[in-house]
Steps between C-alpha positions, in 0.01 A plus 500: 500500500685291217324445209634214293384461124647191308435340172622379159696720287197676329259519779489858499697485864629804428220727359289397793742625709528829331156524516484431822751773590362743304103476675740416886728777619575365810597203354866496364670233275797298674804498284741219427809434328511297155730460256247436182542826253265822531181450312327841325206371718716550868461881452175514546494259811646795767824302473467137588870388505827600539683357266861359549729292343542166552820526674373747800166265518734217589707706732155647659431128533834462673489824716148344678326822308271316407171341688390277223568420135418276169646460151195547258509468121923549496474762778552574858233677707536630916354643749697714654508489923475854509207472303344257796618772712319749342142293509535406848525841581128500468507888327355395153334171312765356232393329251726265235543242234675212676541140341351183714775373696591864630081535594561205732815675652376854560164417632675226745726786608232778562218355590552599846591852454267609207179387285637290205249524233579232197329489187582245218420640163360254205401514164433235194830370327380692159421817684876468662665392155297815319564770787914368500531543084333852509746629789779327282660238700697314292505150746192446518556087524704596786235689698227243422675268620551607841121576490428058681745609753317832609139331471649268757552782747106656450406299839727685659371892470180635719315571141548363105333710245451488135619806337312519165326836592746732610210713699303215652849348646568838641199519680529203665875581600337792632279351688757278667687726582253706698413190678854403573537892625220402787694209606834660465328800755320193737838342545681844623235582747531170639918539546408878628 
């Protein structure tokens, strides 16, 4: 199973999915390639990204590396194939930030082969404005701005949830994923 988390910048994407593989050990966290700068926050996430310059993203680009990718806020963000490799595989559950446009892509692509689980993350403009200035973005215009553009893109995921309370949106991720596990084990019988 994919498990697909998106949101604004300040949703918490990323300490929900920390959390998640912390209470999860089967369930691993896909990386991908960016070429935004290491936060102090990335060390604690069982490393997210790899991160290149932008010269070898554009020449991953050009190689066919790469299965999808998006420029977000001034930076470049892929999925790697051999990351898609990896998932279809079937040997662990990834889970991973990815931005709206790549959801659409990856859960397209694998919907035959594995359970794509999508959830959109939300959370009030204030909330997003307060959690961006205490992490110490300095463009925060810039990620508020994309924020329209994202909301757009909620219809698309399986689940949205409001992440105000970091414990009650874990439980319900939880839960989803447990249900999402049945149907992920229904669907292999039936190919057996």
């Amino acid at each position: 199973m994919l498990i697909i988390i998106s949101g604004s910048a300040g949703v918490g994407k990323n300490t929900v999915i920390t959390e998640i593989l912390n209470k999860y050990p089967n369930i691993k966290l896909m990386q991908t390639c960016t070429t935004r700068l290491q936060r102090h926050t990335d060390s604690d996430m069982h490393n997210p990204y790899i991160y290149v310059s932008r010269e070898d993203f554009e020449n991953k680009v050009k190689n066919g590396e790469l299965f999808e990718h998006e420029e977000i806020h001034q930076n470049f963000y892929g999925v790697l194939n051999s990351s898609i490799d990896e998932i279809k595989k079937r040997e662990n559950h990834y889970i991973k930030d990815i931005g709206v446009l790549g959801q659409i892509k990856l859960k397209r692509a694998l919907k035959k082969d594995v359970e794509v689980l999508s959830i959109f993350l939300t959370a009030p403009k204030d909330e997003l404005i307060k959690r961006l200035k205490a992490r110490g973005d300095h463009d925060i215009d810039l990620r508020i701005s994309r924020m329209e553009f994202e909301l757009s893109y909620a219809k698309n995921y399986d689940y949205v949830i409001e992440n105000i309370n970091l414990d009650k949106t874990i439980k319900k991720i939880e839960s989803i994923i447990k249900k999402h596990e049945k149907i992920e084990q229904k669907k292999m019988q039936k190919k057996s």
